[in-house]
Backbone of each chain as ProteinMPNN parsed JSONL, in Angstrom:
{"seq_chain_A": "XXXXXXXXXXXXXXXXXXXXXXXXXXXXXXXXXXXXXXXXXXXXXXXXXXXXXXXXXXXXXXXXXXXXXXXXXXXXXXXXXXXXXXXXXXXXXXXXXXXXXXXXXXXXXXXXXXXXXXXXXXXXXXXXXXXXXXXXXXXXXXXXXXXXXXXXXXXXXXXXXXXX", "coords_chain_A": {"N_chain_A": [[-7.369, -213.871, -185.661], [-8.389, -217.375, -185.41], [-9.372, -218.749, -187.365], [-8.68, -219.393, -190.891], [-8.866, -217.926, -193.897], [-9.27, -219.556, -197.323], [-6.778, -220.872, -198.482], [-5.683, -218.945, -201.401], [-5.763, -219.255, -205.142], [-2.85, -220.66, -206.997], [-0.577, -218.581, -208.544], [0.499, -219.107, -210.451], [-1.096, -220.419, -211.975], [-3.105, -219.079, -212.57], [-2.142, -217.263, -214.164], [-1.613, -219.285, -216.524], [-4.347, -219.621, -217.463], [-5.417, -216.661, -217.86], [-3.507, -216.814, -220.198], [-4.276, -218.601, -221.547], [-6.856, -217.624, -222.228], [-5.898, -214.284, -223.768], [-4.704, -215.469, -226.026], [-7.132, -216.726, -227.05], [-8.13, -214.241, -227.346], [-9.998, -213.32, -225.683], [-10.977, -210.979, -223.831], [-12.324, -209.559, -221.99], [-12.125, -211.809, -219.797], [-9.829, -212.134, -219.57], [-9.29, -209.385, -218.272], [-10.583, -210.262, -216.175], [-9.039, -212.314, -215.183], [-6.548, -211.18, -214.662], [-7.722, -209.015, -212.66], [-7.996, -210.477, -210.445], [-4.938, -211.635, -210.027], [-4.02, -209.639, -209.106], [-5.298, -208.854, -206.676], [-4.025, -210.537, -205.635], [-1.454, -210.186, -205.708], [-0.439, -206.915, -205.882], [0.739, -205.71, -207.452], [2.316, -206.632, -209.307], [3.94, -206.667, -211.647], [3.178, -207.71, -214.499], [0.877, -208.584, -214.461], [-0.391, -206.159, -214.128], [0.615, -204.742, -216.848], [-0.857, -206.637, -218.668], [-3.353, -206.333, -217.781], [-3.883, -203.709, -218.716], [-3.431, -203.332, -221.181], [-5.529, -205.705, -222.313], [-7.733, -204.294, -221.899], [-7.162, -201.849, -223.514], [-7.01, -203.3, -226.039], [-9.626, -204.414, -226.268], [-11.631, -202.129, -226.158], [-12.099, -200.534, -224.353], [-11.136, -198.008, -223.674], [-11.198, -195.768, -221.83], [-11.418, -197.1, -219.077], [-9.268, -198.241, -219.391], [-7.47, -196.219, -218.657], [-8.189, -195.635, -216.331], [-6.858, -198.192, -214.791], [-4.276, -197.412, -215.315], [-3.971, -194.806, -213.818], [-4.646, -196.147, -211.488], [-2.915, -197.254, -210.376], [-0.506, -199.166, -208.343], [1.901, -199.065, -209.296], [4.861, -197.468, -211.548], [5.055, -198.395, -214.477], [7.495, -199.248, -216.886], [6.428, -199.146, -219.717], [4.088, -197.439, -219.083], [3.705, -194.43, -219.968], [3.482, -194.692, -222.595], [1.25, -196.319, -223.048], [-0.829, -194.758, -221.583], [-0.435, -192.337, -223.139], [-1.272, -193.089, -225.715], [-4.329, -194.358, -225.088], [-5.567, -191.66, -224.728], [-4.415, -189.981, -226.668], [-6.883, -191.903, -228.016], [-9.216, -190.795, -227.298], [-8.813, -187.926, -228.065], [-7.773, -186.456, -226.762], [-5.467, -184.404, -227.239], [-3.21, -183.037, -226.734], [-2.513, -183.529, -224.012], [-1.439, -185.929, -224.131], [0.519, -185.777, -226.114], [2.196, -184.795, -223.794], [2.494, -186.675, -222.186], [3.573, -188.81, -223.518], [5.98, -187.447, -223.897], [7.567, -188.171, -221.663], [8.191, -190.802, -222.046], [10.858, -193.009, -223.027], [12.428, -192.381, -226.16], [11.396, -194.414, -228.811], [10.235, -196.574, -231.79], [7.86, -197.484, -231.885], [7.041, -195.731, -230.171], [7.476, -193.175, -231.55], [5.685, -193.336, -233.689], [3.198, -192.947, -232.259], [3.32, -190.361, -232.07], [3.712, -189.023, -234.534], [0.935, -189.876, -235.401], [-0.21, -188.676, -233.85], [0.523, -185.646, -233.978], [-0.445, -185.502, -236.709], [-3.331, -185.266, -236.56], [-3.358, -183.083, -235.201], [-2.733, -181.146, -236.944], [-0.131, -180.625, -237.227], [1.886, -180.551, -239.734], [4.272, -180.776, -241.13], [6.042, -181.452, -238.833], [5.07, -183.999, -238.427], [5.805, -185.39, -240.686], [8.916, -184.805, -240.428], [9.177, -186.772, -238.303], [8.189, -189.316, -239.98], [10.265, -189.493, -241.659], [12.566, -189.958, -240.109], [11.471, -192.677, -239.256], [12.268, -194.026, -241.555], [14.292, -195.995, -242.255], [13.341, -197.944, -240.742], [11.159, -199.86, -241.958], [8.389, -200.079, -241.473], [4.983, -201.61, -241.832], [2.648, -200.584, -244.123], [3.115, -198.021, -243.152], [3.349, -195.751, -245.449], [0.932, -195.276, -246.192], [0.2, -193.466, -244.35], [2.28, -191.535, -244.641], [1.802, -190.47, -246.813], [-0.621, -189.552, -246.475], [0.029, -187.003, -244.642], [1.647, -185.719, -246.315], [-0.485, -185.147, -248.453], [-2.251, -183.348, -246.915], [-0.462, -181.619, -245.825], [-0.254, -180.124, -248.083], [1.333, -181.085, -249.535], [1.018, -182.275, -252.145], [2.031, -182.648, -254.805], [4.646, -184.021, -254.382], [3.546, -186.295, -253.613], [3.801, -188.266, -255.885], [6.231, -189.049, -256.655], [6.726, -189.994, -254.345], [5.006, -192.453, -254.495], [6.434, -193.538, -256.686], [8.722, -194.723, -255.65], [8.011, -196.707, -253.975]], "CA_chain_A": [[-8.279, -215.007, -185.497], [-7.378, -218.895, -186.078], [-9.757, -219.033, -188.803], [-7.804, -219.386, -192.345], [-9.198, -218.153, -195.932], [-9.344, -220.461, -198.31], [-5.775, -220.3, -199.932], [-5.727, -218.516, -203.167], [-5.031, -220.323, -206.034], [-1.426, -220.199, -207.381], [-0.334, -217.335, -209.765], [1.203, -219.553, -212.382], [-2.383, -221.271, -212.601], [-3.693, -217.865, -213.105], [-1.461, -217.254, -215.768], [-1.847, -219.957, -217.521], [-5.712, -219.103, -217.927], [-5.477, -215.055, -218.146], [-2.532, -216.631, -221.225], [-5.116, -218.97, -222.691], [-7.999, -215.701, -222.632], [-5.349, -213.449, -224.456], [-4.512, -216.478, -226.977], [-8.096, -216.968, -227.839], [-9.104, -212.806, -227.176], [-11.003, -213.079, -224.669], [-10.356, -209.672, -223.34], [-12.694, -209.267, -220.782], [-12.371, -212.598, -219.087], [-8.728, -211.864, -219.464], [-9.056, -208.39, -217.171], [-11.11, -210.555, -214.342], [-7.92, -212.852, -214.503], [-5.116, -209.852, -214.045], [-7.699, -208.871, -211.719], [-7.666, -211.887, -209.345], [-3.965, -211.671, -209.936], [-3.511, -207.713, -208.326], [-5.869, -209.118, -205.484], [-3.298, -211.648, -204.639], [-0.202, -209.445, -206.157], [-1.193, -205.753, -206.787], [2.303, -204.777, -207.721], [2.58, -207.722, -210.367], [4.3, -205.689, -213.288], [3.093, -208.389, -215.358], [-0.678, -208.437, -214.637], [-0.674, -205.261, -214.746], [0.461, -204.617, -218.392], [-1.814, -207.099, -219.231], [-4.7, -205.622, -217.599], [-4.237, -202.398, -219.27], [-3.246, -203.999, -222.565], [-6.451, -206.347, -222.322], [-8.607, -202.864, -221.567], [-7.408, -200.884, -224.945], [-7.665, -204.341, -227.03], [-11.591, -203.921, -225.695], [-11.923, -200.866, -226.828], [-12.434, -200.023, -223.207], [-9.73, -196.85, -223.104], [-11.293, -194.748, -220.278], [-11.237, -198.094, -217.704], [-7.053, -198.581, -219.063], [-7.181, -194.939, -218.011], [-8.177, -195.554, -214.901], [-5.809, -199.072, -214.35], [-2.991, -196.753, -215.116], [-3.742, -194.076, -212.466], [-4.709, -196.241, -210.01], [-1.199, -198.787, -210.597], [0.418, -198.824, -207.535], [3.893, -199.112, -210.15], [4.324, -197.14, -212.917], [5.733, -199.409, -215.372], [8.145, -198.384, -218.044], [5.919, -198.36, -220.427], [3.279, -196.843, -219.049], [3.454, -193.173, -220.457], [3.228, -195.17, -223.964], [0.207, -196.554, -223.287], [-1.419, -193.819, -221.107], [-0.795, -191.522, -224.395], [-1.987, -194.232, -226.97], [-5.562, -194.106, -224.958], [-5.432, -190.14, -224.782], [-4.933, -190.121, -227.689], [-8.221, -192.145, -228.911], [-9.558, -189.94, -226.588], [-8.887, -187.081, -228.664], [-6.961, -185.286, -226.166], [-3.949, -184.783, -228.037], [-2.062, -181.946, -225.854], [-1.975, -184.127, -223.23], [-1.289, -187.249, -225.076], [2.091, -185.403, -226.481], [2.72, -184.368, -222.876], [2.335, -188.015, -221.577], [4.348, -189.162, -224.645], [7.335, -187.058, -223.798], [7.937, -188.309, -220.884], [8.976, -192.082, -222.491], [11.733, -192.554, -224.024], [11.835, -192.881, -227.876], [11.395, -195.825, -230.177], [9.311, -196.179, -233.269], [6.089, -197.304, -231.282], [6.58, -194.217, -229.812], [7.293, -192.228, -232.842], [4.319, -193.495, -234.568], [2.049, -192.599, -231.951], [3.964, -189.022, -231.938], [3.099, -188.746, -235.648], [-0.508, -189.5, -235.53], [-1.435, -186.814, -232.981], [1.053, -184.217, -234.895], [-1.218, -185.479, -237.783], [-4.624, -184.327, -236.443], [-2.838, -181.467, -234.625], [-2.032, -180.246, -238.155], [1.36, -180.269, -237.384], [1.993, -181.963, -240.718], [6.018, -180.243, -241.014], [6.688, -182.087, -237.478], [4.863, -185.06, -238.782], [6.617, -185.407, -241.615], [9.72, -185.159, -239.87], [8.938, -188.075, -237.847], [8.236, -190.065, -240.735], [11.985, -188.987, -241.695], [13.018, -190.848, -239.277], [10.933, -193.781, -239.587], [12.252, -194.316, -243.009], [14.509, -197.465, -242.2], [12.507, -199.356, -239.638], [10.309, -200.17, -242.624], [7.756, -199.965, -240.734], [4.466, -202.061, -242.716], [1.642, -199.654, -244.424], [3.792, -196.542, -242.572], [3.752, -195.545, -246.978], [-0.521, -194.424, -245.993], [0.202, -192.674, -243.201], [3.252, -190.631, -244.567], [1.052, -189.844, -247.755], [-1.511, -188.502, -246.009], [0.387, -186.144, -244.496], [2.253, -184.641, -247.681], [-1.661, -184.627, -248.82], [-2.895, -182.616, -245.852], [0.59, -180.502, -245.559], [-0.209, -179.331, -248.971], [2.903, -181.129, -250.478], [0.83, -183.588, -253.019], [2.91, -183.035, -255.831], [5.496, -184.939, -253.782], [3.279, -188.405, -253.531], [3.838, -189.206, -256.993], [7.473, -189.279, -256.059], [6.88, -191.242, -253.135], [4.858, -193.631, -255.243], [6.837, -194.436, -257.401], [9.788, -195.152, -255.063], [8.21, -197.514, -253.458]], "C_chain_A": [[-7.608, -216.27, -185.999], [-7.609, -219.315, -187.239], [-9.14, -218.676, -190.276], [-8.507, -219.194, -193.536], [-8.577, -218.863, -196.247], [-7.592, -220.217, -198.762], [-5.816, -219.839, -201.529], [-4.862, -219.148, -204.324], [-3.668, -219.984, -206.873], [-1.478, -219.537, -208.514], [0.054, -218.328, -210.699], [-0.393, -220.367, -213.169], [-2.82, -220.062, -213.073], [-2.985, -217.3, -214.288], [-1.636, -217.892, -216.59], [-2.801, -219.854, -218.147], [-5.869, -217.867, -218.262], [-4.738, -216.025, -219.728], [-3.421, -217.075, -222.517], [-6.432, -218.082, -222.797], [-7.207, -215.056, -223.474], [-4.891, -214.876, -225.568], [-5.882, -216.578, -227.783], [-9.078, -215.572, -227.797], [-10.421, -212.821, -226.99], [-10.98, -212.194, -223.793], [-11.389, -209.438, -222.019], [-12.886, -210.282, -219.652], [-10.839, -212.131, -219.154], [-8.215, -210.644, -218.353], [-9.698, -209.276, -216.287], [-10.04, -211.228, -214.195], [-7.119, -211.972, -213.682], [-6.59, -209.193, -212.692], [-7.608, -209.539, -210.318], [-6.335, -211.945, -208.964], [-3.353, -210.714, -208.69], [-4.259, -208.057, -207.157], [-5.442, -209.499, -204.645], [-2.096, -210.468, -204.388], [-0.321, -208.081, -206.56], [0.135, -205.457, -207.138], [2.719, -205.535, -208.89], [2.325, -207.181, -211.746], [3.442, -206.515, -214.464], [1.506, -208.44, -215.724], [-1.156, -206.799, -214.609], [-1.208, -204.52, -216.22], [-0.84, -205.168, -219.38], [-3.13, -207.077, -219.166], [-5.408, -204.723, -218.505], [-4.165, -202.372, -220.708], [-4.952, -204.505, -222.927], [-7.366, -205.46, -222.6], [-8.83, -201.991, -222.946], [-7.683, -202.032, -225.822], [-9.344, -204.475, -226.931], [-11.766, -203.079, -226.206], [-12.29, -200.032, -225.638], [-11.061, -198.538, -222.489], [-10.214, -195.845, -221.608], [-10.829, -195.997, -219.118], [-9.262, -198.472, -217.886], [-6.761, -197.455, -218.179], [-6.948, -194.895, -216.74], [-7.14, -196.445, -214.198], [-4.486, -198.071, -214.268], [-2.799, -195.845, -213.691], [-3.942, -195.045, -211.54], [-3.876, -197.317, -209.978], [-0.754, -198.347, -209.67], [1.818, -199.124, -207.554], [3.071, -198.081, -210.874], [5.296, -198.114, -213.457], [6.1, -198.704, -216.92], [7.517, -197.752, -219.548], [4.404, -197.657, -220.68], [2.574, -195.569, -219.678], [3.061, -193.566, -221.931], [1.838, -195.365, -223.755], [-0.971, -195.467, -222.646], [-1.841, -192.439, -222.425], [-1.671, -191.748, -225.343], [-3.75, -194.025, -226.427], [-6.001, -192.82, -224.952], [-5.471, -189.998, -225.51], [-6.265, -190.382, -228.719], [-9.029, -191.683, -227.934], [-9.898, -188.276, -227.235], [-8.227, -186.215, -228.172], [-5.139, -185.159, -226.253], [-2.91, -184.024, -227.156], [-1.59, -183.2, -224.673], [-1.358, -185.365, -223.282], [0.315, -186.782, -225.529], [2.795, -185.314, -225.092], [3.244, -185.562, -222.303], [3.81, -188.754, -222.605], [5.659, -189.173, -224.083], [7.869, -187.542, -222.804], [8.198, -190.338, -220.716], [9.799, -191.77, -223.549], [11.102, -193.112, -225.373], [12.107, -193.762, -228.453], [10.115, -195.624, -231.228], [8.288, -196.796, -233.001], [5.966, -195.652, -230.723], [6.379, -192.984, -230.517], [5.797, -192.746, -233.669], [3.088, -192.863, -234.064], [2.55, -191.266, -232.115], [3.234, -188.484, -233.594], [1.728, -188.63, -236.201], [-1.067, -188.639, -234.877], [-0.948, -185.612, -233.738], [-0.294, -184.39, -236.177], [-2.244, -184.721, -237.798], [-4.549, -183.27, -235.534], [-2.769, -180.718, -235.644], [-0.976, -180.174, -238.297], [1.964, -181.512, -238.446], [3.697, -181.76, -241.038], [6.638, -181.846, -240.112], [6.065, -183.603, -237.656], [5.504, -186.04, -239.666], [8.149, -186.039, -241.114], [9.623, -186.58, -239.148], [9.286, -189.605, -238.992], [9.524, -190.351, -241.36], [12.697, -190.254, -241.166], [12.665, -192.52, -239.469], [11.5, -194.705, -240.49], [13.184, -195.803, -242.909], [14.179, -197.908, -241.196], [12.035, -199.952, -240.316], [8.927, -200.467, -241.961], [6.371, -200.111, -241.634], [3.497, -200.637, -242.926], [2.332, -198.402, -244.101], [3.165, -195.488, -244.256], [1.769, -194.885, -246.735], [-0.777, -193.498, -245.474], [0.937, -191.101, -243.694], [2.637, -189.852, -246.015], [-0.184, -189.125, -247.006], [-1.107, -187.594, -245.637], [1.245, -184.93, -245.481], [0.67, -184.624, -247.825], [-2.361, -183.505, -247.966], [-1.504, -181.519, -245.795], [0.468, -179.894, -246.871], [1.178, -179.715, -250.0], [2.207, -182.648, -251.382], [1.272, -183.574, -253.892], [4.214, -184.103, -255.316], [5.331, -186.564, -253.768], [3.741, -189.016, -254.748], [5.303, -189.581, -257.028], [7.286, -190.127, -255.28], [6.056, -192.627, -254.063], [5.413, -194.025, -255.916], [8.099, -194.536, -256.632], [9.343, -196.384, -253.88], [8.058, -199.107, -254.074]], "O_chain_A": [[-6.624, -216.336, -186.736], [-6.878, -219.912, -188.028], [-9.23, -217.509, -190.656], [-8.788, -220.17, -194.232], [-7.453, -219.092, -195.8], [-7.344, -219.22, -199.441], [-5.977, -220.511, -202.548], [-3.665, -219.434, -204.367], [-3.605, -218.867, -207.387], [-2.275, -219.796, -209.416], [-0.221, -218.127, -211.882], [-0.659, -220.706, -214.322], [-2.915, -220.063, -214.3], [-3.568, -216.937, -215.31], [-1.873, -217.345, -217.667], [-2.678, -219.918, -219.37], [-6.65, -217.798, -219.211], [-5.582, -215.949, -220.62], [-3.516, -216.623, -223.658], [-6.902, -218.079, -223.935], [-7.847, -215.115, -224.524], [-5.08, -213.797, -225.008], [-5.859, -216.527, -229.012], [-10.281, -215.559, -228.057], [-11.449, -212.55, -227.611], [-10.956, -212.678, -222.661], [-10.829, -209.067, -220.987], [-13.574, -209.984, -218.676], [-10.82, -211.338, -218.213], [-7.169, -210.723, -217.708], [-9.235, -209.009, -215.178], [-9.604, -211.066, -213.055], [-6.995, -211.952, -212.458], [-6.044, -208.926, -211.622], [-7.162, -209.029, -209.29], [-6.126, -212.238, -207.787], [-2.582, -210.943, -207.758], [-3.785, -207.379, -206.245], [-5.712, -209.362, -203.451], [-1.823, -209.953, -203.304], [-0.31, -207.969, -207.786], [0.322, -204.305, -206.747], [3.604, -204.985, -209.546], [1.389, -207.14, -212.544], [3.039, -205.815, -215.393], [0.996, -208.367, -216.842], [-2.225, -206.402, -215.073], [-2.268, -204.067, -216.652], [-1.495, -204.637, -220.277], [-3.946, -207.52, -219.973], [-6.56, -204.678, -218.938], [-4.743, -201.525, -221.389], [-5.614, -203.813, -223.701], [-7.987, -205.701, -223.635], [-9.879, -201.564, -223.429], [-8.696, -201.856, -226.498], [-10.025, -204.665, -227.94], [-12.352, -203.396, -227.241], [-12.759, -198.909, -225.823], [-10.477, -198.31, -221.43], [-9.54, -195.423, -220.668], [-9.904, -195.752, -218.344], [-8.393, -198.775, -217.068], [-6.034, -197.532, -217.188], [-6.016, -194.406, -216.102], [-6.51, -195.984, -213.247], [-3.788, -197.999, -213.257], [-1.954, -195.984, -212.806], [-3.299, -194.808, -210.517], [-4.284, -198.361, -209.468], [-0.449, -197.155, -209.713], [2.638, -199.339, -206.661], [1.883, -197.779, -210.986], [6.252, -198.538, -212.809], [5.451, -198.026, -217.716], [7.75, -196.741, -220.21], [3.777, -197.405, -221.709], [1.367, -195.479, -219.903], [2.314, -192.781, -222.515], [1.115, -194.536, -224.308], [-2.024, -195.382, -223.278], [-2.897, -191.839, -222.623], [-2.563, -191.018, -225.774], [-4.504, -193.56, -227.281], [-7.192, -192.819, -225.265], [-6.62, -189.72, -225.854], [-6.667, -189.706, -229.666], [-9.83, -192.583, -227.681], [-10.896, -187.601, -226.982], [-7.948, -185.197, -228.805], [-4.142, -185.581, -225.667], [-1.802, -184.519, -226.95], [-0.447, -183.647, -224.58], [-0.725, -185.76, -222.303], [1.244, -187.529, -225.223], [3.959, -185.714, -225.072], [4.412, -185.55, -221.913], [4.888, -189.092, -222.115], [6.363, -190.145, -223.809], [9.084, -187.38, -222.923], [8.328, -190.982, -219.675], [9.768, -190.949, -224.466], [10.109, -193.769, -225.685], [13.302, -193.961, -228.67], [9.306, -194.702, -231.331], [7.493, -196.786, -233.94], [5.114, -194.774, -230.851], [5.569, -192.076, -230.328], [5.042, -191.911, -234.167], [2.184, -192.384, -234.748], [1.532, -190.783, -232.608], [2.338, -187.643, -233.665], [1.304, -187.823, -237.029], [-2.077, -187.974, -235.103], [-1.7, -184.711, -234.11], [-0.994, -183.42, -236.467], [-2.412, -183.774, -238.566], [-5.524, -182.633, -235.134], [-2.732, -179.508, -235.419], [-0.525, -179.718, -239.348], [2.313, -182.678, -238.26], [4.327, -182.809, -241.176], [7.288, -182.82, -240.492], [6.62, -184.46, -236.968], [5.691, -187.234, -239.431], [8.545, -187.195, -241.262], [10.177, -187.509, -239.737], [10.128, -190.499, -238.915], [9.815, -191.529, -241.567], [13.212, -191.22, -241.73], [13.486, -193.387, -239.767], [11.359, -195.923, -240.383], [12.715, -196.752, -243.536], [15.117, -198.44, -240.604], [12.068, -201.104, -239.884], [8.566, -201.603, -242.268], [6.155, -199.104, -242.309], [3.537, -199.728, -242.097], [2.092, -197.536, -244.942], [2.526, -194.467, -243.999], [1.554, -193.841, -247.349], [-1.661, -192.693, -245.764], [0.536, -189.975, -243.398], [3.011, -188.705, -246.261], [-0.437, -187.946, -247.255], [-1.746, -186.683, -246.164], [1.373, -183.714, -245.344], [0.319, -183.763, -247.018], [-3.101, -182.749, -248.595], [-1.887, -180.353, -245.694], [1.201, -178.906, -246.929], [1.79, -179.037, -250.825], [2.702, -183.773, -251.318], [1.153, -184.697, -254.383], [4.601, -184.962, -256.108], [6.095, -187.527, -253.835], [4.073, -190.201, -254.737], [5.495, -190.671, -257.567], [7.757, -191.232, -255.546], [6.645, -193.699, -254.197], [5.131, -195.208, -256.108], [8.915, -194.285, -257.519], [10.142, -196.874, -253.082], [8.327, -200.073, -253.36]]}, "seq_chain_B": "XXXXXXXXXXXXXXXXXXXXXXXXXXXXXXXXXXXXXXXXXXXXXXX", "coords_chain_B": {"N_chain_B": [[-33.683, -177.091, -260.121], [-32.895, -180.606, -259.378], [-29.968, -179.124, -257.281], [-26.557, -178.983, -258.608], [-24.169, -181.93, -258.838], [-21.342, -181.795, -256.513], [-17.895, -181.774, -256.142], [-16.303, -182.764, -253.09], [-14.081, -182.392, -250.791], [-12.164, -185.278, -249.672], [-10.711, -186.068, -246.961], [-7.571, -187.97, -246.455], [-6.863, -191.252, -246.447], [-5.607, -192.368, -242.58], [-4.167, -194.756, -240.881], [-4.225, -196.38, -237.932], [-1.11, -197.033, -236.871], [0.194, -196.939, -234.365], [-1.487, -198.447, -232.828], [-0.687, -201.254, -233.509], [1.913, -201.235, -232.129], [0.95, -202.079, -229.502], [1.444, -204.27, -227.024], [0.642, -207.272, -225.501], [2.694, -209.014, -222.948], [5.136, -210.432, -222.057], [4.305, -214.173, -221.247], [5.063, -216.315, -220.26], [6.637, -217.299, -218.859], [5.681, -217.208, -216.272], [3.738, -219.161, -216.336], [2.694, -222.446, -215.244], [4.413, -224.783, -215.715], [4.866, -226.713, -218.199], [4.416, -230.162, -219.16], [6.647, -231.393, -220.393], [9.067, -229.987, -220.6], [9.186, -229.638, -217.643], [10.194, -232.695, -217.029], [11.963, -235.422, -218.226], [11.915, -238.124, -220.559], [10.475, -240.532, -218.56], [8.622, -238.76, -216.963], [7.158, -238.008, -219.043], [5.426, -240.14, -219.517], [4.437, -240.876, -216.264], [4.352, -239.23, -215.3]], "CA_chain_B": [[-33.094, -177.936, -259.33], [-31.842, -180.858, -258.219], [-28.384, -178.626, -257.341], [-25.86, -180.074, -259.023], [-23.121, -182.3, -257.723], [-20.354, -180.768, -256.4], [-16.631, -182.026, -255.943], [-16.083, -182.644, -251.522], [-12.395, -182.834, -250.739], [-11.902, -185.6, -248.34], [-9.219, -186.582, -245.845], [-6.69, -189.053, -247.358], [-7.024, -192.194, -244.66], [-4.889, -192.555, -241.802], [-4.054, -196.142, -240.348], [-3.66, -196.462, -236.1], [-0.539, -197.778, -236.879], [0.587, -196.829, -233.163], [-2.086, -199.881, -232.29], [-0.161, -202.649, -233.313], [2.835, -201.404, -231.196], [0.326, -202.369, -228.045], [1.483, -206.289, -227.287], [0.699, -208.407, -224.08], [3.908, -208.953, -222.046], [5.398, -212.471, -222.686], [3.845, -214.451, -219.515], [5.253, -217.726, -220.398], [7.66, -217.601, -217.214], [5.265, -216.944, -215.014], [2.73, -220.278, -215.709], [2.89, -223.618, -215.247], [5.513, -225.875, -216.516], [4.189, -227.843, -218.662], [5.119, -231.658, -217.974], [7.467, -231.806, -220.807], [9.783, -229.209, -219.693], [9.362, -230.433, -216.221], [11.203, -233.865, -217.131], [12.219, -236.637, -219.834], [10.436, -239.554, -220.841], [9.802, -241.094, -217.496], [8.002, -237.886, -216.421], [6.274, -237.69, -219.715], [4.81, -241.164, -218.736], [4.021, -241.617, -215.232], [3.762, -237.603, -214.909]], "C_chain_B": [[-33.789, -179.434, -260.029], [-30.355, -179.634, -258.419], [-27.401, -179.313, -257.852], [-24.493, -180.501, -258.474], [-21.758, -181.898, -257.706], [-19.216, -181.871, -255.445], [-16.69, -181.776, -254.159], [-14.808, -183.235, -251.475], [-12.898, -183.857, -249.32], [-10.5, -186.006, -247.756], [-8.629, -187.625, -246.101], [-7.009, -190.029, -245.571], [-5.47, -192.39, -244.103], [-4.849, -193.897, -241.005], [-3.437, -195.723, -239.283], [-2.651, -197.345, -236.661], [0.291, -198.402, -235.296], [-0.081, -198.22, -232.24], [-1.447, -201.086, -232.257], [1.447, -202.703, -231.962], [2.578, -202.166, -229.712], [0.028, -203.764, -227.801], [1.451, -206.492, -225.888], [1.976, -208.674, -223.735], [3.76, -210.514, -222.861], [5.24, -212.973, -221.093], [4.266, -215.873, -219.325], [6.037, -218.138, -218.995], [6.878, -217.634, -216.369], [3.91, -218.173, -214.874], [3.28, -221.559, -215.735], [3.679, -224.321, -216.272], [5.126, -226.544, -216.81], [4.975, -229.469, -218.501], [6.586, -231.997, -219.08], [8.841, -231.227, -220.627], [10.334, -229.462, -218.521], [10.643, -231.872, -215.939], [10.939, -234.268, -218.412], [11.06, -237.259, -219.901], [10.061, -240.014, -220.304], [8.061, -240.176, -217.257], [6.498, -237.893, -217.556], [4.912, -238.925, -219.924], [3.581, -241.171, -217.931], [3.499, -240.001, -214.899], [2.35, -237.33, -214.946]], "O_chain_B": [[-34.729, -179.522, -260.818], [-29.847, -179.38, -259.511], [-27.37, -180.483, -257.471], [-23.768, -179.752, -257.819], [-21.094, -181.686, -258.721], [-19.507, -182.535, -254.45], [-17.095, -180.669, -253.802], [-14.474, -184.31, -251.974], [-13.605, -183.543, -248.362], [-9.425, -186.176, -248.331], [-9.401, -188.568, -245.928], [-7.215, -189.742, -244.392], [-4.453, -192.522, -244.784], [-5.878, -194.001, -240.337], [-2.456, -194.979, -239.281], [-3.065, -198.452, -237.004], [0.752, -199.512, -235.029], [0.482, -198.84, -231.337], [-1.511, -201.885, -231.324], [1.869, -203.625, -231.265], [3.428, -202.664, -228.975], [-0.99, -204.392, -228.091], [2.221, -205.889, -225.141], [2.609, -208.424, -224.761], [3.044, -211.207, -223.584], [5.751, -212.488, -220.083], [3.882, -216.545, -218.368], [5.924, -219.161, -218.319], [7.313, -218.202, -215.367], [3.211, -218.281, -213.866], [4.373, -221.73, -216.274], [3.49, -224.338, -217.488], [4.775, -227.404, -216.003], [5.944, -229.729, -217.788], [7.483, -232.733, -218.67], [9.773, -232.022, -220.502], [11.534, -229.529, -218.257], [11.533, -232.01, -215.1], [10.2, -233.87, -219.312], [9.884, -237.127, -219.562], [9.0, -240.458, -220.743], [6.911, -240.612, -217.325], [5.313, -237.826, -217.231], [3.78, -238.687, -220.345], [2.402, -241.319, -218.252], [2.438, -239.706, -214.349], [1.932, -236.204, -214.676]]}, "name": "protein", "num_of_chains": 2, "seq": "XXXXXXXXXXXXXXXXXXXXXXXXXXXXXXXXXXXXXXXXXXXXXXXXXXXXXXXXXXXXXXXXXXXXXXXXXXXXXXXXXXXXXXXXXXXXXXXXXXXXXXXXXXXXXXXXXXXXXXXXXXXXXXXXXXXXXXXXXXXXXXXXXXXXXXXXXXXXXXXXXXXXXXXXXXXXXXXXXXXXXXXXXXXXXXXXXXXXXXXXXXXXXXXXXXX"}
């Protein structure tokens, strides 16, 4: 037909407003931006992230859930964040499964450590924390005590307290 | 009675520390150039 929609208004304008929503956390005016964005651009790595980002800052983890499956990318660090909501989900098996399949850094180890945590797997938690040990990584020193407390190794904290 | 009170172990706390890893992309490339960027002092002017 000859008839022309409206032109859609330029992505960098839409950025600029989705940027000032995530500046002043405005999280759910921030997903109708990234969605306006994927309307124009559905493949737009960028509104993506920030969709699904925007979604768990909400507290809205089942609807990231869903942005993720229905991404027509996956984006690198998708399996991170797909776990991270699985996680507060409670579904930890699959949450490790999801996990494994990004590579590793110490966002990723952290989330690796809190599901070992309420898996029980306080050994393999532990370990983690191992690792951790020069990233310095802030508060980490709550986390890694709880788990000597729960692994049954609390004679150990008073050691760790006083070394830090 | 009353029963008397009795010692409850609880669960040392755990901090989402995995949360803060979860950051917004950097989107600065992708909006508008602001006018100072754009040009010098003319621009910042008549712009």
């Amino acid at each position: 037909s000859s008839q022309q929609p409206p032109p859609p208004p330029p992505l960098e304008d839409l950025f600029t407003t989705l940027n000032r929503h995530i500046q002043s956390s405005a999280f759910d005016n921030a997903v109708k931006l990234t969605d306006q964005i994927l309307a124009i651009a559905p493949e737009d790595e960028d509104a993506l992230r920030c969709k699904v980002v925007a979604l768990i800052k909400n507290d809205r983890v089942e609807d990231a859930l869903s942005a993720i499956r229905s991404s027509p990318r996956t984006l690198d660090d998708f399996h991170f964040l797909k776990a991270y909501c699985l996680y507060r989900q409670n579904k930890l098996d699959e949450a490790l499964e999801s996990l494994q399949r990004q590579e590793r850094n110490d966002e990723t180890m952290l989330l690796e450590s809190q599901i070992l945590y309420r898996l029980g797997k306080m050994d393999a938690c532990l370990d983690i924390y191992q690792k951790l040990q020069k990233s310095k990584i802030d508060s980490l020193e709550i986390n890694v005590i709880a788990a000597h407390v729960m692994g049954g190794r609390s004679s150990a904290v008073q050691g760790l307290l006083d070394s830090l | 009675f009353p029963p008397p009170f009795q010692a409850i172990s609880r669960n040392p706390i755990v901090l989402d520390l995995a949360y803060n890893g979860i950051e917004f992309p950097s989107i600065e490339s992708r909006m508008k150039k602001d006018r100072k960027a754009k040009g010098g002092f003319m621009s910042r002017i008549f712009g």
